[in-house]
KOLKOLVO-487833 format. One line per 8 residues: number of its first residue (from 1); their letters; for each residue x, z, y of C-alpha. Coordinates in steps of 0.2 Angstrom, whole numbers, plus 2048, in hexadecimal, padded with zeros to 3 digits. Example, Ala and Ser with C-alpha at 12.3 -4.5 7.8 and 13.67 -1.06 7.14 Angstrom:
KOLKOLVO-487833
1> as> 83E,827,7EA | 844,824,7FB
end
This chain:
KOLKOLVO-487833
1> xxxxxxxx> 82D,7B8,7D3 | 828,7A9,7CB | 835,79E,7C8 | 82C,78E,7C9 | 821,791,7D8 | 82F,79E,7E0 | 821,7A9,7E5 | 81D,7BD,7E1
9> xxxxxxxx> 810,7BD,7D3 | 802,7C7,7DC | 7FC,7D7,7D3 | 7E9,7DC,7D6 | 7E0,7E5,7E3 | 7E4,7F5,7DB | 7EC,7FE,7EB | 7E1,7F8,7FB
17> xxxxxxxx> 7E2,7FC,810 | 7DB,810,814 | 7E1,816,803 | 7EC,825,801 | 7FA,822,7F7 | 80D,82B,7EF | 81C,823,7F0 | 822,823,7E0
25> xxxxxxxx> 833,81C,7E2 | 83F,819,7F0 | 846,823,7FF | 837,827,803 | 832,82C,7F4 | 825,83D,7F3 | 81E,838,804 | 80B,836,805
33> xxxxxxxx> 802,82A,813 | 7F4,81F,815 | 7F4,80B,813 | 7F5,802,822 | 7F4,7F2,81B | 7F8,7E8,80A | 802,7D7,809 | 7FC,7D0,7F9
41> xxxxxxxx> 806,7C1,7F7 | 818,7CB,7F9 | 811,7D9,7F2 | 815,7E5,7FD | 80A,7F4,807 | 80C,7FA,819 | 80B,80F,81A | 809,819,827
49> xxxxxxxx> 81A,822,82B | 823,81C,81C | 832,811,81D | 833,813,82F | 841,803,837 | 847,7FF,846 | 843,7F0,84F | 84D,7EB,85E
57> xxxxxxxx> 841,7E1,86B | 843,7D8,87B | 835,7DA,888 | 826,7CD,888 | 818,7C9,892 | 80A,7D4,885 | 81A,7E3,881 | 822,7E6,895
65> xxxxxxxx> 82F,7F1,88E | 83B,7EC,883 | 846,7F8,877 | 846,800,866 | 836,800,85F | 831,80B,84D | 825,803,842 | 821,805,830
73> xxxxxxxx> 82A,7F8,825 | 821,7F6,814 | 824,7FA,805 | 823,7F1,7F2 | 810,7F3,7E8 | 818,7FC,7DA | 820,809,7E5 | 812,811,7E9
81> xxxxxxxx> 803,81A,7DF | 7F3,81B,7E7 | 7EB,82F,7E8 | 7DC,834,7E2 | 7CF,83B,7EF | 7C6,848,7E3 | 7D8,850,7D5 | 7E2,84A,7E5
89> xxxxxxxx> 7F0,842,7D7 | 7F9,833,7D5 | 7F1,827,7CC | 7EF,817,7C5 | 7E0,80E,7C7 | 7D4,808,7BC | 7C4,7FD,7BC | 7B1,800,7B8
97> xxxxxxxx> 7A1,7F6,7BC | 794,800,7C1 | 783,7FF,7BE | 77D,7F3,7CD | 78B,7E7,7C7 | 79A,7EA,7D3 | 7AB,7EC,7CD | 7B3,7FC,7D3
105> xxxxxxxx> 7C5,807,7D2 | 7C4,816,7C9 | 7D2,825,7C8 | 7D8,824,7B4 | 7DA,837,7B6 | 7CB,83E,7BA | 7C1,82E,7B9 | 7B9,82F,7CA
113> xxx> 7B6,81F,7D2 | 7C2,81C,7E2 | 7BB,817,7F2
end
């Protein structure tokens, strides 16, 4: 948090939506899932089936049914590791440029490039 600007300093796109990632820390922690979606500015990820809660809603005109309703709740950036596809380990992310110019993530294990 920046104390001047009291907003979350935004880390880079190293963790992006369709990835399979670990969660590294947390109750949830060990669990693998897919990114549903990334919220850059609180630095935060969506994953399917992790950090289930509970969200009590009344019924509307688009939702007819009201009641409790499971959804993911999201979890922080650095609590999660992204999976390589090809050694299938936790990683971290590195980046390369490849030869037609374009800036891509690579696994820092096996030094495969990430889709």
């Amino acid at each position: 948090m920046n104390p001047k600007t009291n907003k979350a300093k935004r880390q880079t796109n190293k963790i992006r939506k369709d990835d399979m990632v670990l969660v590294i820390a947390g109750k949830a922690k060990g669990k693998t899932g897919k990114v549903l979606s990334v919220l850059p500015h609180k630095n935060r990820v969506i994953v399917e089936n992790i950090m289930m809660v509970k969200r009590h809603t009344k019924p509307t005109q688009q939702q007819q049914q009201g009641g409790i309703i499971e959804k993911e709740g999201t979890i922080h950036i650095s609590n999660v590791m992204v999976k390589c596809g090809k050694c299938n380990k936790p990683t971290r992310v590195g980046f390369i440029r490849l030869e037609n110019g374009e800036k891509a993530r690579i696994c820092r294990k096996c030094k495969e490039v990430i889709s």
